[in-house]
Structures are given as structure tokens and as C-alpha cells.
C-alpha positions as CSV (number, residue, x, y, z in Angstrom):
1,X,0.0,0.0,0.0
2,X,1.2,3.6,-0.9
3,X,1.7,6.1,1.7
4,X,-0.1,9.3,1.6
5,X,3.1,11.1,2.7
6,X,6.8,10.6,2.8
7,X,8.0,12.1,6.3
8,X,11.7,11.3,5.5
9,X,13.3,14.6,5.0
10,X,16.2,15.1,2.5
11,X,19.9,15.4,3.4
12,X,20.0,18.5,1.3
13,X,19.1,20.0,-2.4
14,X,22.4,17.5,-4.2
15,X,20.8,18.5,-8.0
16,X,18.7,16.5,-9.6
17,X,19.4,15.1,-13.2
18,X,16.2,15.8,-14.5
19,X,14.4,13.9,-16.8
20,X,14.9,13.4,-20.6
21,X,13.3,16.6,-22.0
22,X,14.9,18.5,-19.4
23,X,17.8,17.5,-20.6
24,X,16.9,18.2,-23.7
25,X,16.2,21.5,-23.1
26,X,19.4,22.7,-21.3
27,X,21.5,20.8,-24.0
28,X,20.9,24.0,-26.2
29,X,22.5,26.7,-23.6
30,X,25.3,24.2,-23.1
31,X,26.2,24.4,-26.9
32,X,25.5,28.2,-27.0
33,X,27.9,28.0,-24.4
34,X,30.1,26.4,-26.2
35,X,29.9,28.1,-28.7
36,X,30.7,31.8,-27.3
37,X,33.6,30.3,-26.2
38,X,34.9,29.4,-29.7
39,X,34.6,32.6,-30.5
40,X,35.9,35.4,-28.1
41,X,35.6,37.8,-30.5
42,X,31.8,38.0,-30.1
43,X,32.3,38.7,-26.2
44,X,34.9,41.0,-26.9
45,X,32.7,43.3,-29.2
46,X,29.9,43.5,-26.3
47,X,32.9,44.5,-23.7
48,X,33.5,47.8,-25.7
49,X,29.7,49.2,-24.7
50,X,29.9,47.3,-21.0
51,X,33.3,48.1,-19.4
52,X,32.6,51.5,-18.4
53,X,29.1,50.3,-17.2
54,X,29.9,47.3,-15.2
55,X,32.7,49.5,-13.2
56,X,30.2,51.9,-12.1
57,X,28.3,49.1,-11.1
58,X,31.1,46.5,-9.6
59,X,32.6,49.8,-7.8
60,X,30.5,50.3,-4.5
61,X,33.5,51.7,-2.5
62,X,35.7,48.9,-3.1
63,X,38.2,49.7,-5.0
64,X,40.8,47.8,-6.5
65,X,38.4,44.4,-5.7
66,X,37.7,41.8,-8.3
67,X,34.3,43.0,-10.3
68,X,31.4,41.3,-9.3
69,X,30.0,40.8,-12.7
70,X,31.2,40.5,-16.0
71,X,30.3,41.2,-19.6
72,X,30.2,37.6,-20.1
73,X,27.7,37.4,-17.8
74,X,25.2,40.2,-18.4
75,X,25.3,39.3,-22.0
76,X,24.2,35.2,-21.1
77,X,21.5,36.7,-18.9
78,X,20.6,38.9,-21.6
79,X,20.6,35.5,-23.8
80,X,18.7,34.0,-21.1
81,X,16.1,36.9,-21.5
82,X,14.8,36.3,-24.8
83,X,15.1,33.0,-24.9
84,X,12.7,32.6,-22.2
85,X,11.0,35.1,-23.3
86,X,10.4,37.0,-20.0
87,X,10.8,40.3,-18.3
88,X,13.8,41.6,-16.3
89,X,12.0,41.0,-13.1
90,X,11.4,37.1,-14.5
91,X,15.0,36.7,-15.8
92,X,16.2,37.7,-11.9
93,X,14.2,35.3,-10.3
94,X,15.1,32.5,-13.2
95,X,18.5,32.7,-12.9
96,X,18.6,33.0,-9.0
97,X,16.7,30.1,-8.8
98,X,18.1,27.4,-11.8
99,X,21.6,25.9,-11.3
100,X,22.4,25.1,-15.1
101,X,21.3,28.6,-15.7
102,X,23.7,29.9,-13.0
103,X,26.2,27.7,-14.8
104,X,25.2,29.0,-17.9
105,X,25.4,32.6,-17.3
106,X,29.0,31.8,-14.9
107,X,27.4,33.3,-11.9
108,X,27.8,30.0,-10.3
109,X,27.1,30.4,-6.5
110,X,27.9,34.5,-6.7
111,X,24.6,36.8,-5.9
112,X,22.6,37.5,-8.7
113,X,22.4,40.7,-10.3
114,X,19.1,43.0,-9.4
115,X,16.6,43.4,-12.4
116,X,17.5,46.9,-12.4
117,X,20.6,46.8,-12.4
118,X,20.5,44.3,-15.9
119,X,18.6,46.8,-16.9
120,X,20.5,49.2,-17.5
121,X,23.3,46.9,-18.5
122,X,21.8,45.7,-20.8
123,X,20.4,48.9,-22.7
124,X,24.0,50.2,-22.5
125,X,24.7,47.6,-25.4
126,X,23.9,50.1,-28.7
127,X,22.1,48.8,-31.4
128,X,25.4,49.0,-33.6
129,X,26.7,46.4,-31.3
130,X,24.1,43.9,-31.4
131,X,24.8,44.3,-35.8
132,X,28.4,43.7,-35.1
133,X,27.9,40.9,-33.2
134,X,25.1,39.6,-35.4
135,X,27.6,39.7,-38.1
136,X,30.4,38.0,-36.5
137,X,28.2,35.0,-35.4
138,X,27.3,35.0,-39.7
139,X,31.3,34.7,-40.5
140,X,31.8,32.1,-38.1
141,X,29.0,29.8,-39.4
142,X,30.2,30.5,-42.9
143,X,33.8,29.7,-41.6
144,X,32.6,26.5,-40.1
145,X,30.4,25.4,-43.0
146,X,27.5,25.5,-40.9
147,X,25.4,28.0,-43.5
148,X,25.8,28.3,-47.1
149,X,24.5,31.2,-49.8
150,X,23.1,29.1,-52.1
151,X,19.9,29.9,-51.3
152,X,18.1,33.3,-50.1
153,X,14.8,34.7,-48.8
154,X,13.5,38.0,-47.9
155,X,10.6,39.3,-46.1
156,X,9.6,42.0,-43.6
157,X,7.4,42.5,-40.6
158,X,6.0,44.8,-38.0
159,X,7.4,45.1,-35.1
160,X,4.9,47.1,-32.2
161,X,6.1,49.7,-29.8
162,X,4.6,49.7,-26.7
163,X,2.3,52.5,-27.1
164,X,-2.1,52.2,-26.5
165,X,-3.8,53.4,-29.6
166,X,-3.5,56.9,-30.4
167,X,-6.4,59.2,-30.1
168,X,-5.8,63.3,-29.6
169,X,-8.0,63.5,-26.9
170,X,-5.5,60.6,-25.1
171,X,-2.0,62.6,-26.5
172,X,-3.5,65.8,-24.7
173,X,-3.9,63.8,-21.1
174,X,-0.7,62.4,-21.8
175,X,0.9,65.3,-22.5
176,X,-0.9,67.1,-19.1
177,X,-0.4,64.2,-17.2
178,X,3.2,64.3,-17.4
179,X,4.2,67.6,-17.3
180,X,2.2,68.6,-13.9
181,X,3.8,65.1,-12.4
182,X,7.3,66.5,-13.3
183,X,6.0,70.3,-12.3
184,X,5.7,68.7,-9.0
185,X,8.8,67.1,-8.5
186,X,10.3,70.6,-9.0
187,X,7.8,71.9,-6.2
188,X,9.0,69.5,-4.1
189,X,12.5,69.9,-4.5
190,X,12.7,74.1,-4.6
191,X,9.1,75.0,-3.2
192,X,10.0,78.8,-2.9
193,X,11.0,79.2,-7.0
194,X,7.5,77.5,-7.8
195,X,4.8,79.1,-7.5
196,X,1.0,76.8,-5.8
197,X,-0.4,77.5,-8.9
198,X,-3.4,74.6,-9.9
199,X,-2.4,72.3,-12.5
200,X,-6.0,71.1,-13.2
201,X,-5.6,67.4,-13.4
202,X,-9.0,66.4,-12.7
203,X,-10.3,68.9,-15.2
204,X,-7.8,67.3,-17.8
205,X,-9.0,64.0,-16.9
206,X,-12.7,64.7,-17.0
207,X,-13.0,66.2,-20.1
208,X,-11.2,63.3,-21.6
209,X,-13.0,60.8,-20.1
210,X,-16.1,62.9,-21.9
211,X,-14.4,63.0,-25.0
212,X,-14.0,59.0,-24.8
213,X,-17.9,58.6,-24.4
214,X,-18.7,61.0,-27.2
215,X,-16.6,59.8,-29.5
216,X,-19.4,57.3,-30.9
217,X,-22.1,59.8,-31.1
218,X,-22.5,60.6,-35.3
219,X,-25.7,63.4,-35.1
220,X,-24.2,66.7,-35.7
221,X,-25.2,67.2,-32.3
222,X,-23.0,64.8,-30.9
223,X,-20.0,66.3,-33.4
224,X,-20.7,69.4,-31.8
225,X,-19.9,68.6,-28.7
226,X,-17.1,66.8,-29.6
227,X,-15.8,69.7,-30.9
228,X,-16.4,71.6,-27.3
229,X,-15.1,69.2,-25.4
230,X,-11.6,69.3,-27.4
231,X,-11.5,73.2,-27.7
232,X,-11.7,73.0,-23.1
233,X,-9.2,70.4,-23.6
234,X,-6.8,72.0,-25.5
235,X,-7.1,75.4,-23.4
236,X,-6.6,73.7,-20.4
237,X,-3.3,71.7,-22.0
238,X,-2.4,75.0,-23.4
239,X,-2.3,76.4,-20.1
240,X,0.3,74.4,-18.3
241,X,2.5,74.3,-22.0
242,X,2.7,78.1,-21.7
243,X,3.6,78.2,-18.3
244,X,6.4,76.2,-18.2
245,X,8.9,78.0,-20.2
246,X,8.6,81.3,-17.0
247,X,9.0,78.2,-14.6
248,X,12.1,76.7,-16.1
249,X,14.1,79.9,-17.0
250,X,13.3,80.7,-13.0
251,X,14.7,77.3,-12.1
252,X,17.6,77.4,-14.0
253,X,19.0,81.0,-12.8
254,X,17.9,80.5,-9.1
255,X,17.8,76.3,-9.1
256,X,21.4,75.8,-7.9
257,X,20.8,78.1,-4.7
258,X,17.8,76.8,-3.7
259,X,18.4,73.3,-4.1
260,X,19.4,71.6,-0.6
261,X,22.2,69.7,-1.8
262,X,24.3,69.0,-4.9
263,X,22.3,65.8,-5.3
264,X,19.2,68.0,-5.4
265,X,20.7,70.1,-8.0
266,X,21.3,67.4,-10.3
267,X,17.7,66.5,-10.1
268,X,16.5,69.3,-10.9
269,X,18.6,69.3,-14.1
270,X,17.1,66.8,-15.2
271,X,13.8,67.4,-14.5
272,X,14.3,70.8,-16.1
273,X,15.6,68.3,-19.4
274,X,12.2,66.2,-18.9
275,X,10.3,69.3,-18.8
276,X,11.2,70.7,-21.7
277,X,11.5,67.8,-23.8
278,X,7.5,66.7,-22.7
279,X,6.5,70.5,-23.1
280,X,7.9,70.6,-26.6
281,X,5.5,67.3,-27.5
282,X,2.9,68.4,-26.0
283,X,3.2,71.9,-27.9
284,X,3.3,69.5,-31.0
285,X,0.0,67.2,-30.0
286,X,-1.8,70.7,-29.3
287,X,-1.5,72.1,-32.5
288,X,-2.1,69.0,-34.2
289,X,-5.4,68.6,-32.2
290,X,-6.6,71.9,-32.9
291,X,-5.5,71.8,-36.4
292,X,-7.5,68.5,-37.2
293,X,-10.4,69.3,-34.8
294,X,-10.7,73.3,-34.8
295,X,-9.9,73.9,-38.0
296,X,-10.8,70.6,-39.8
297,X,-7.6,69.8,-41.7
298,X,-6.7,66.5,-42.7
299,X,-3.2,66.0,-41.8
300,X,-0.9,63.3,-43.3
301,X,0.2,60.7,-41.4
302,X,4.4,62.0,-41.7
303,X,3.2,65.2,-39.5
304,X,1.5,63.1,-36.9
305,X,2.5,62.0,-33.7
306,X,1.8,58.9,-32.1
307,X,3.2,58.6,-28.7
308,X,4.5,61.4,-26.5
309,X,6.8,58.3,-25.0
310,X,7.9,57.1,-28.0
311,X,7.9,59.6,-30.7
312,X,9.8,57.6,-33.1
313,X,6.7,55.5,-33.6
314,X,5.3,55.2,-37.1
315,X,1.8,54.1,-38.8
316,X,2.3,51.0,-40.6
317,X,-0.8,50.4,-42.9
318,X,-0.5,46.5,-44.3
319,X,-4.1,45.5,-44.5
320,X,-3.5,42.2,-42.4
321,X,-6.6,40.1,-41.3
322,X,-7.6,41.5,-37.9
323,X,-4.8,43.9,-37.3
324,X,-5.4,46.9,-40.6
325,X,-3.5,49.4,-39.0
326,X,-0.2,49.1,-36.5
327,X,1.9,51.5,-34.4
328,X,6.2,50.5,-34.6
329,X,8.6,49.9,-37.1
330,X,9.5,47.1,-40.2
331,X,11.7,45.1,-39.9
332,X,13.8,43.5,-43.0
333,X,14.3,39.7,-42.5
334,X,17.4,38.1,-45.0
335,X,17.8,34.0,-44.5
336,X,19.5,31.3,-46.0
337,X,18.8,27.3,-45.4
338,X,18.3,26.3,-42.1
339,X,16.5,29.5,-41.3
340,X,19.9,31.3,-40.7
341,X,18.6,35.0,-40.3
342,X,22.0,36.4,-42.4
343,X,21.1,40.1,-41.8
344,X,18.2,42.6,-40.3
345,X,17.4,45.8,-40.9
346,X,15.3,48.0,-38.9
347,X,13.4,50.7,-40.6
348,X,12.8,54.4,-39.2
349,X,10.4,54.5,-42.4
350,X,8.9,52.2,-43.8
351,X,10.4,51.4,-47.1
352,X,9.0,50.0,-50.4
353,X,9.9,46.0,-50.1
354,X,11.9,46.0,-53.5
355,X,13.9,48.8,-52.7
356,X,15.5,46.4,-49.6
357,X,16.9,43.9,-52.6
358,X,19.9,45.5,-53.7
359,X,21.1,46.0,-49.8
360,X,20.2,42.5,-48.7
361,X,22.2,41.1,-52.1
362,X,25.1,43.2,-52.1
363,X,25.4,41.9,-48.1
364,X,25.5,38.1,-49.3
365,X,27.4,38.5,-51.7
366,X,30.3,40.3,-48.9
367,X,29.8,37.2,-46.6
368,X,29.4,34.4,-48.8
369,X,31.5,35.8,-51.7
370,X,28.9,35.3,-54.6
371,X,25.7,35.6,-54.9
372,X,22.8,33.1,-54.0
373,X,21.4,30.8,-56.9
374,X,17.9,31.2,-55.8
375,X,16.3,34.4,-54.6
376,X,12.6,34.4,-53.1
377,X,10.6,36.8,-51.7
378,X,6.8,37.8,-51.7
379,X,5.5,39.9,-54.5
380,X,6.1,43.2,-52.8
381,X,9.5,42.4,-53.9
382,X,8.1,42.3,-57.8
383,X,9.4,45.9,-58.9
384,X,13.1,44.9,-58.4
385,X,12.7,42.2,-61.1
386,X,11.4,44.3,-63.5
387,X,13.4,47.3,-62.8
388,X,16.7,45.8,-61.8
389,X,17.8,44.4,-65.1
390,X,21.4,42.4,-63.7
391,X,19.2,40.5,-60.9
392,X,18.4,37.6,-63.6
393,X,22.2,37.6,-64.7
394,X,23.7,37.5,-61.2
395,X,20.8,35.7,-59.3
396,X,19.7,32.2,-61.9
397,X,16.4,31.5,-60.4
398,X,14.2,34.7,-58.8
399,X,11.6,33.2,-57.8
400,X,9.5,36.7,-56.6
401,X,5.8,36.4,-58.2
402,X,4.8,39.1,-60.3
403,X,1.8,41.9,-59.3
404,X,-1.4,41.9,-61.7
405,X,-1.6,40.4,-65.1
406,X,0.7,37.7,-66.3
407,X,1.5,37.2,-70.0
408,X,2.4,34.0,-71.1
409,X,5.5,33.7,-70.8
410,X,5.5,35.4,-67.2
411,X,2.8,32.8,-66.2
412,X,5.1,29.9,-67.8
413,X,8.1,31.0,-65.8
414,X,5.9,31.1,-62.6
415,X,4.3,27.4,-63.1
416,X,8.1,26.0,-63.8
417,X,10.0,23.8,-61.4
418,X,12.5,25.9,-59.9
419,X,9.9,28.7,-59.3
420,X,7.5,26.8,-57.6
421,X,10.2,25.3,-55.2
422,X,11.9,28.2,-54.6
423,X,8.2,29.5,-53.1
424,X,8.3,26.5,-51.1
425,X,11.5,27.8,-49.9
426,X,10.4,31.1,-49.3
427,X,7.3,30.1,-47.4
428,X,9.8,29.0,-44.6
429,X,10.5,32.6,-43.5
430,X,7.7,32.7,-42.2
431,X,7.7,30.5,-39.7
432,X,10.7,32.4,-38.7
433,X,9.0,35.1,-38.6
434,X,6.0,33.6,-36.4
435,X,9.0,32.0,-33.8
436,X,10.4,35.6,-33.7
437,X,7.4,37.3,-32.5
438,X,5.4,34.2,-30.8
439,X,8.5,32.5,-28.6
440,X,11.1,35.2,-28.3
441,X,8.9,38.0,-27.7
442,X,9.4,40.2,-31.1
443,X,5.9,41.1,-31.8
444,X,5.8,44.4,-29.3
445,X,9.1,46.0,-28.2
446,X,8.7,47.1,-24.7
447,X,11.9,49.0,-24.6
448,X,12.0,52.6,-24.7
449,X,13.2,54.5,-27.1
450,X,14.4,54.3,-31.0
451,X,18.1,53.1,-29.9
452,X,16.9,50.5,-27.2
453,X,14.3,49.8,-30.1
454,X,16.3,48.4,-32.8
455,X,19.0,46.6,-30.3
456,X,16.3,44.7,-28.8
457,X,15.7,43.5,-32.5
458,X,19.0,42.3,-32.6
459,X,19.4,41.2,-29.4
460,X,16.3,38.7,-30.8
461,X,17.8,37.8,-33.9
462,X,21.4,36.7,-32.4
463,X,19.7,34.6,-29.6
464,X,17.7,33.1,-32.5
465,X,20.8,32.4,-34.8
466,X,22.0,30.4,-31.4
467,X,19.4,28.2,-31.0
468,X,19.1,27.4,-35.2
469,X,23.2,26.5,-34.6
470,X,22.2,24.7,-31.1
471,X,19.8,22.9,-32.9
472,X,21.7,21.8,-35.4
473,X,25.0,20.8,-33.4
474,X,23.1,19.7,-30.1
């Protein structure tokens, strides 16, 4: 007979094997491991951005001890990160709490870093870096015949900021919100230099919340007072935007001797930079509102804004089931076989697909040394077929459909052999695409900023090259 419950207690936590598909599992960061090791180089590039960051942080008053943590470390965890597809709080606690990923990441039986302080570490690494490093890892697959450039496929996709969807009546509260939160930080720091006059924030709030509920009424009525709702709203905005320039040229003169403290002064600098960078967005969603409310201008999407957070964010308009409209950036995806991602590209505009073809050749052609004998791509990519008259003499089989009516011939040459498997082949990228954003958490960015944007992408993309190489090897 079974027993309900095992009173004999363990002689301690000795590590258990695990079973076969944990085993499994951790295989991959063992060869990654492995890997990175092969190649210093890659580690080496990452060191440039972190050396000055991880002193600050392995510093603490002890001066002349060994650091605490090293790149190799915060770029594992960083590894660890997307892999697992988790936050910086999760990562902490991962880490902390797994002993083949405190092996992995060589933290071994040392303290584990805060999520904070990964943070930052890991936003010091520049987009540029990640590119580098994203390159090197191509070379060395090339160099160990692990990836050849026989074969090519291109396709892009949307990548979200973190932003809600953009209304103007939701930019103004923003914007108010904002600058009367950092208004009051100054108060608190040099009370006499500001002065207790009210910032309105319920009336902001309010009249938004109005603006919300009206928004569905279509008598002219209900447009009507739409239309007074935003004019109270923008006067009220307007009203903390024009004060603030008084209250920071007052700061800044008088700041410094009013400030308790050199630490206090240095707060208030910044503040002073926040203040004036929200104030100058705000200014900008303001006259947009009352430009396309007021005075009933239709204003192209180029002059909009989308985000006071993240301004870089653009309107991608792609038609897709479900999702017509999105807020972020494109993203340029070039592969080889065995879904090898051989180069990225992250757009601050979106570009015309066939104007990415020449780039994403001339690249394989530097790392491979020739050019790939089958090129496939979507038909967005049709216009550099017809206008690019050396693709067919470099490239022998582009297999990129054509847009509208076929003649003939065209509809020959897309019913022949090597077409219709180099669609097959294309169709792969895809899925690539799908593991990107569904496993390693590329569908919405939640980084802020346009630098900490586009590294992020290639933080993705060189944790995905090392599982394709892990899975391949392991």
C-alpha cells in the first residue's frame, strides 16, 4: 500500500538530473555555451559598450576588488532573456533560482544581479553592437560550414512599440499628465522658486473621459460637442504648456541656490531636461489637435504624432486580417537554409519592399563571396525584377511572383519547377517570422526609445541564430 506522505526529510538539495526533455532542453544553452567560447571575438565586441558600465556598477567603495560581474555574464542573462522570453523582473528570479542557468550565465554560486541593475546593462549595449555581433556570429558559421548562400529569402514585418492606440484627446492627457507630475517634483524639491499655482488634473481627466464617451455619437449634435469638449481640452493643456517656459528659465537661474544639496541640484537638471522635452511634445499634439479638430484639416500621417513616449513611432498600414492598422517599425528579414537569419534591418520608415533587394544582395554577396542561386521573396518584392535588369544575370532563379496580369510567358516561368520550389523555400520565412514574434517575444518591443528599439531587434535575432546553430549541433 502507498503512503499518503513521505515524512523522510532530505539530506539536502544534491541537484537532480532531471528527466529526458529536461535534458533536452538545457542541451541548447550548453552548446550556446560552447559556442561563445569558440569565439571570443563576439564577447569581446559586447565588452567595448559594458566596461565603463559594469565599473560603475562592480565599484561600491571597493576599490581595486575583483568586479562582481562581468560582460560575459550580463550578456548570457541577456541570452537567457529572450530566450525565455520574460521580463527583467522574471530573468532575476530565473536565474537566482536554476543551477544550469547559474552555470550557464558563470554566476555560479555569486549573488545574482538585481533586475535593475540588468537593466541598464543591458540597454548600454547600442544597437550597432548587437549588428556587429550579429555579423560575426554569420562569419563564423560561414567559416565552419554551418550555413551556405546558395539559397536566399527575404521578407519583412512589424514590429509594435509599446504604445495604446492613439487618439488626440488621449495625446492631450498624456501630454498634461506628465508635465504637472514632473511640475511637481520641482515643487518638491525648490518649493519657494514654484509658485501653488493649480495644474487642473481632474479637469484634464474629466473632459477626456467625456471625450472617450462622445466619440461614438454621429448626429451633428453629438459632433458638436465633440468639438467643445476638445477646444476646453486643448485650453486647459495649453495652459500648463505656456507656463512652463517662466518656470524653467526661473529654475535654472535660481535652481542651484535653492536646491538643498548638490544631489538635489542634479535632479532638478534633469527634471528641467524632462520638462522641456514633454513640453515641446505636447506643444506639437496641441497644434495637431486643434489643427485637425478646430480647424478641420486632414493632416498626413508623416506630421502626426503617435506617442509622446515614444515619438519615433510610425503608422504602418498593411491591411493584415484582424490587425489593418499598427503602431512601430518594419523590420527586414534576410535567410538562407536552415533558417539562418544572415542580416536585419530596422526601418525608421517604412520602405518600399523591392527597394531592400539590392542591400540584402550586395550583403550576401560580402559574406558568402557570390551571390545566392535562388532568390525568393513575396511579390512586394516584384518591382526589383522588373526594374533591376542584372538581378536575372547575377541571381539564376528569382523566384519573386509578379503583381497583376501575367502574360504568357511570365505565367510559364511562374508554373516552372525551380519557381515553384523556390516558393516553397520562401514560405519557410515565415515561420521564422512567427517563432520571432510568438517565442522570443518580437511582436511588441517594450523597450524605450528608437536606440533600445532596434537593439532589442537584434538582441532577438542573435539569440535566435544560437538556437538554429544549437539545434543543429546539439
Amino acid at each position: 500500500m502507498r503512503a499518503k506522505k513521505d515524512p523522510q526529510s532530505q539530506l539536502g538539495f544534491l541537484g537532480a538530473e532531471g528527466n529526458r526533455t529536461t535534458f533536452r532542453y538545457f542541451e541548447r544553452y550548453q552548446y550556446i555555451s560552447a559556442l561563445l567560447d569558440r569565439h571570443p571575438e563576439i564577447l569581446a565586441a559586447v565588452h567595448g559598450d559594458l566596461e565603463s558600465p559594469l565599473a560603475r556598477v562592480n565599484r561600491e567603495g571597493r576599490s581595486g576588488r575583483p568586479s562582481k560581474f562581468s560582460s560575459d555574464t550580463v550578456l548570457r542573462v541577456v541570452l537567457v532573456k529572450v530566450m525565455e522570453d520574460c521580463s527583467f523582473r522574471e530573468v532575476e528570479i530565473r536565474v537566482d533560482d536554476s543551477l544550469r542557468l547559474r552555470e550557464f550565465t558563470r554566476l555560479h554560486n555569486d549573488p545574482m544581479m538585481d533586475f535593475s541593475t540588468l537593466s541598464g546593462l543591458a540597454n548600454a549595449i547600442w544597437p550597432e553592437t548587437w549588428a556587429k555581433v550579429n555579423e560575426l556570429l554569420a562569419e563564423a558559421a560561414v567559416a565552419e560550414r554551418r550555413i551556405d548562400g546558395e539559397m536566399l529569402r527575404l521578407d519583412t514585418t512589424a514590429v509594435e512599440t509599446n504604445v495604446h492606440f492613439p487618439t488626440d484627446s488621449h495625446q492631450l492627457f498624456d501630454a498634461h499628465r506628465v508635465v504637472s507630475r514632473i511640475v511637481r517634483k520641482i515643487r518638491e524639491t525648490v518649493p519657494s522658486l514654484v509658485s501653488d499655482k493649480r495644474l487642473h488634473d481632474r479637469a484634464a481627466k474629466k473632459l477626456h473621459t467625456k471625450i472617450a464617451r462622445a466619440r461614438g455619437k454621429k448626429s451633428d449634435e453629438g459632433r458638436k460637442d465633440l468639438k467643445r469638449l476638445y477646444v476646453r481640452l486643448i485650453r486647459v493643456v495649453r495652459g500648463i504648456l505656456d507656463w512652463v517656459p517662466s518656470l524653467t528659465e526661473r529654475v535654472r537661474r535660481d535652481g542651484a541656490k535653492h536646491a538643498g544639496s548638490l544631489a538635489d541640484a542634479m535632479r532638478l537638471d534633469a527634471l528641467l531636461d524632462q520638462l522641456e522635452h514633454f513640453r515641446a511634445l505636447g506643444a506639437r499634439c496641441v497644434d495637431l489637435a486643434h489643427r485637425r479638430v478646430v480647424g478641420g484639416e486632414k493632416i498626413p500621417n508623416d506630421e502626426k504624432l503617435f506617442s509622446i513616449f515614444e515619438p519615433h513611432t510610425e503608422l504602418l498600414i498593411r491591411g493584415k486580417a484582424g490587425k489593418e492598422i499598427e503602431f512601430g517599425h518594419m523590420v527586414s528579414i534576410h535567410q538562407v537554409k536552415g533558417s539562418f537569419i544572415v542580416d536585419y534591418e530596422v526601418h525608421a520608415k517604412k520602405p518600399a519592399d523591392f527597394e531592400t533587394v539590392d542591400a540584402a544582395l550586395k550583403r550576401h554577396v560580402e559574406l558568402f563571396g557570390a551571390p545566392p542561386k535562388v532568390l525568393a521573396a513575396d511579390k512586394g518584392y516584384w518591382e526589383s525584377t522588373e526594374k533591376t535588369k542584372d538581378l536575372s544575370k547575377s541571381v539564376e532563379c528569382v523566384s519573386i511572383g509578379k503583381k497583376g496580369r501575367r502574360t504568357a510567358r511570365e505565367t510559364a516561368r511562374e508554373h516552372g519547377v525551380f519557381f515553384r520550389l523556390g516558393q516553397k523555400f520562401r514560405a519557410g520565412v515565415e515561420g521564422t517570422i512567427s517563432y520571432l514574434k510568438r517565442t522570443l517575444g518580437m511582436a511588441r518591443c517594450m523597450n524605450k526609445g528608437w536606440a533600445h528599439f532596434a537593439a532589442t531587434i537584434g538582441a532577438t535575432v542573435f539569440a535566435h541564430n544560437l538556437i538554429v546553430l544549437a539545434r543543429g549541433g546539439g
